[in-house]
N, C-alpha and C positions, 0 to 999 in steps of 0.2 A: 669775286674779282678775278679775273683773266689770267693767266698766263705768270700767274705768278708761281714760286718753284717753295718755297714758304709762306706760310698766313700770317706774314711779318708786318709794319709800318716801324720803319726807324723814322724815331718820334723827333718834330722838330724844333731844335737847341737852341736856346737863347746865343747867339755871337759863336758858336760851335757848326752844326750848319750850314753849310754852306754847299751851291754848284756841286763840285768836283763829288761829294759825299753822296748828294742824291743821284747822280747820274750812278754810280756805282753801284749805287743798290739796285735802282732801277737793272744795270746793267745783269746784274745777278741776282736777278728775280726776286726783288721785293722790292715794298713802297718805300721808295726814298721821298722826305719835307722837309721844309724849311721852314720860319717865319719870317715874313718879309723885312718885317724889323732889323735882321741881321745887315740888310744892306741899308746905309745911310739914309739915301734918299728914294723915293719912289722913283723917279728917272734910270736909276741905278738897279732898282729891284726888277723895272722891265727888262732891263738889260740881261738878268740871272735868267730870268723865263725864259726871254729868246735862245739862251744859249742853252738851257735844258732841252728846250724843243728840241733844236737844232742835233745837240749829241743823241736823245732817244732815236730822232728819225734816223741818224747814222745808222746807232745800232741795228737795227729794223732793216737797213737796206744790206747792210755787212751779214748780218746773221737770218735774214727772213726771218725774221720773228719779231711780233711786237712784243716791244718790254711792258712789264707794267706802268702804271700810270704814276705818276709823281704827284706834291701837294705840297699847299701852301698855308700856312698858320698867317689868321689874323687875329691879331688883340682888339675886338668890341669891346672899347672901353673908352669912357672922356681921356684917360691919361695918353691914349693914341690920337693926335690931331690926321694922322696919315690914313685913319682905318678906310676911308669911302675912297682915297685914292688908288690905295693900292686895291681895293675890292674892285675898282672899274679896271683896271691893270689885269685883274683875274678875269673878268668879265671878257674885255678885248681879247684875249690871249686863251681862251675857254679851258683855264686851270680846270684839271680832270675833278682834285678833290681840293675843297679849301677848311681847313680845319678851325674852329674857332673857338676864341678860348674866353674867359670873362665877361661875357655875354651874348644871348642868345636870339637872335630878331629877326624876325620872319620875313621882312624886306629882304635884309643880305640870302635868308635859303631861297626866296624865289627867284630873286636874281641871278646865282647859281644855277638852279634849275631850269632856269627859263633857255639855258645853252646847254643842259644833259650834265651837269657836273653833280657834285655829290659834295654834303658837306657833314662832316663830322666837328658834337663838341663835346670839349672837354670835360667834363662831371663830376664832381669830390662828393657828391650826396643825393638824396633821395629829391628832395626840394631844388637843385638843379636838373636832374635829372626829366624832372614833370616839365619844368619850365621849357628848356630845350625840346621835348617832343612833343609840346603846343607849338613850338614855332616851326617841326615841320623837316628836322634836323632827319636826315637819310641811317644816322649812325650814333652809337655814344660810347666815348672812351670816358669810361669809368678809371678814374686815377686814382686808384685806392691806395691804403697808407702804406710807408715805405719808398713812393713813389719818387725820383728826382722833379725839380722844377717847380713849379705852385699847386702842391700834390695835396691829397687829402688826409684821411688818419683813419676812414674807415680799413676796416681787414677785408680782402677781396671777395671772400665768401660772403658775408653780409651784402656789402653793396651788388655784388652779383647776383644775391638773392632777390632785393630790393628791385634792380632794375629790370629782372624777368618777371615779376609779379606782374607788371603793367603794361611793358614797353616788348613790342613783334617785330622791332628793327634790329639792323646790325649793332651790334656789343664790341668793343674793343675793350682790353682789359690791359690797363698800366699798372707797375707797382712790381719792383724788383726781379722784373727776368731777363737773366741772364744768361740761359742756355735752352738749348733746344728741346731740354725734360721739360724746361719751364714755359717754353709754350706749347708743349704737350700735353700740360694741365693746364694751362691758358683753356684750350681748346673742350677739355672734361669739365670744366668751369660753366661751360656754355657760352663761352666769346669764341667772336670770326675772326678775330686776329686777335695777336697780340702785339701790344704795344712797346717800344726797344729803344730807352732812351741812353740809359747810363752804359750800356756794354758799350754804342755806336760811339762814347767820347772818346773809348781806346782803341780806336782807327789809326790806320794813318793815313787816312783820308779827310780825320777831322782837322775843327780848325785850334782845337785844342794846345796849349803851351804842353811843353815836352812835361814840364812840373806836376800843372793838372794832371796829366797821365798819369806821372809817377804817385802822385797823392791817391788817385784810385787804386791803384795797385796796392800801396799800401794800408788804408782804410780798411776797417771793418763796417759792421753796419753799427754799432756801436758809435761811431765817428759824425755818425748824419744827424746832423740836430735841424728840429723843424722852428723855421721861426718867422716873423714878419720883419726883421730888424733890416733887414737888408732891402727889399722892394716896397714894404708896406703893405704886402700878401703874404699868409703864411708860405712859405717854400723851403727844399730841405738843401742844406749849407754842408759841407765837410765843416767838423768841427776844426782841426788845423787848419784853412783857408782864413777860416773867421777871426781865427788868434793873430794868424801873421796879420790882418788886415786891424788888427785893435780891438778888437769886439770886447766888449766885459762881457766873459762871459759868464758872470756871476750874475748878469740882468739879463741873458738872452732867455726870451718864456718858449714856450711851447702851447702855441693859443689854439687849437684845435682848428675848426674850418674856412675855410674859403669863405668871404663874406663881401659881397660885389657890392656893397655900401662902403668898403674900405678904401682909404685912400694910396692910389698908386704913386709913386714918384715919377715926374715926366718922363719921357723915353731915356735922352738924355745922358737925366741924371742914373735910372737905372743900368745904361749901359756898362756906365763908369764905377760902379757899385760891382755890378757881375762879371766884371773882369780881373776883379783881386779875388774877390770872393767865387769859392768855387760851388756849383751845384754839382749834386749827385744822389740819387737814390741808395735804399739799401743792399741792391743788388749788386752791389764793390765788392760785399763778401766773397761774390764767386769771380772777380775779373783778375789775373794775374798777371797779365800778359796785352800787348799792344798789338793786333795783327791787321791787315787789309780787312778791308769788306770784304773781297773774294774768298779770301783765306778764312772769315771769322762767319762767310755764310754755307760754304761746306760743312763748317763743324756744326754749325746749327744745326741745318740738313741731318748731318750722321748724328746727333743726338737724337733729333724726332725721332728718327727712324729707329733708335733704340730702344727709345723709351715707348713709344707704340707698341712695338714687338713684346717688349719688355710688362708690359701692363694687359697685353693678350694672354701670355702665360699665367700672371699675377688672378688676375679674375677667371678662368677660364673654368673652375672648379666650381665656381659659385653661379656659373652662367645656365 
């Protein structure tokens, strides 16, 4: 990918996402996404497009430089009545990447492609994984466990292992990173980016409540329970979101994988559900602090560059 200053994608947030968040990334050299979902209605979600357009090409003309490209998450799924509108909204508007998450159809990648765009989906397993690159998918972010959002429970090694067995496309790797070491080994992993969901909520760019922040801060990864109680998809919870919100959590299970036979809750109702209830992956362990994009993609920056440097030394005996 282009002109990017990291091999980042801040990954996109259920009602957290938003405008302002992905132009920023964009603005500081990485992929800023959304999911269209965050905005109400489709009318509304063109409205977000136009206006991302409209600030990258700013940028572009203020800095001569083209920023990276931005992206849009759609939910393929019956529980989205919106999915074919907002896709024709990506289509008019020739969204660079469109990410798609709960199922994977070869119509929506050619459509995409048929105007140069790229689409990237989501993956918690080996058996999605196959599916998605029968249908033609340019990329696959593997969500391995730990992951915030409708994350998986493989360990990223495995599924890493798994998805290079077969698969000669781009790898995006999800699941608890949080610094710049960690997409450092993102990258030793054999993924072309990695993927940045849970750091991007302590923005102040997100659209995050002040609380949500503070609950990450203080969380451990101890604190992320994975469960279907909430959406009807397994996905991972702060355990204190889930308490204040009523949850017994003497019935909350732990049901292991993604399972596109399951039943979603309408948009909706899950909106209304994800707004007490807080997601986040296990990478809280390392967030302590609330900072800008700007501020929070410098340190990125100086991590890699440490931890590169740092792993030249480390190996260089055995080399």
């Amino acid at each position: 990918m282009k002109n990017l200053t990291l091999p980042v994608i801040a990954a996109p947030m259920f009602l957290i996402s938003q405008p302002k968040l992905v132009i920023e990334c964009c603005r500081n050299g990485i992929i800023g996404t959304l999911p269209s979902l965050n905005n109400r209605t489709t009318a509304g979600f063109e409205e977000w497009v136009i206006e991302i357009k409209a600030a990258l090409a700013t940028i572009e003309q203020e800095t001569g430089k083209t920023p990276p490209p931005y992206g849009v998450n759609l939910i393929v799924h019956g529980s989205n009545p919106r999915a074919m509108d907002d896709l024709k909204i990506c289509i008019k508007h020739q969204v660079p990447i469109v990410i798609t998450s709960l199922g994977a159809v070869k119509e929506l990648v050619d459509a995409v492609h048929s105007y140069g765009g790229k689409v990237y989906h989501d993956i918690t397993n080996l058996r999605h994984a196959k599916s998605a690159a029968r249908a033609g998918v340019d990329g696959l972010i593997a969500v391995a466990g730990g992951a915030g959002g409708h994350a998986g429970t493989t360990n990223p090694f495995a599924l890493m292992q798994e998805i290079k067995s077969f698969y000669d496309g781009e790898v995006i790797l999800a699941g608890c990173i949080s610094t710049g070491r960690d997409v450092a080994a993102a990258l030793q992993m054999g993924a072309d980016y990695a993927y940045m969901g849970t750091r991007f909520i302590n923005t102040t760019e997100s659209n995050a409540q002040e609380e949500y922040k503070e609950m990450i801060i203080e969380a451990g990864s101890k604190d992320i329970i994975h469960t279907p109680a909430v959406s009807g998809v397994p996905a991972s919870f702060m355990k204190q979101s889930l308490e204040q919100a009523g949850f017994d959590m003497a019935k909350i299970t732990n049901p292991g994988e993604v399972n596109f036979g399951e039943k979603l809750k309408p948009v909706d109702d899950e909106a209304k559900a994800w707004k007490t209830v807080w997601s986040a992956g296990q990478g809280v362990a390392a967030i302590d602090d609330v900072l800008s994009v700007k501020e929070l993609v410098t340190r990125l920056k100086d991590e890699f560059k440490s931890a590169v440097e740092d792993q030249k030394e480390r190996t260089a005996e055995f080399l």
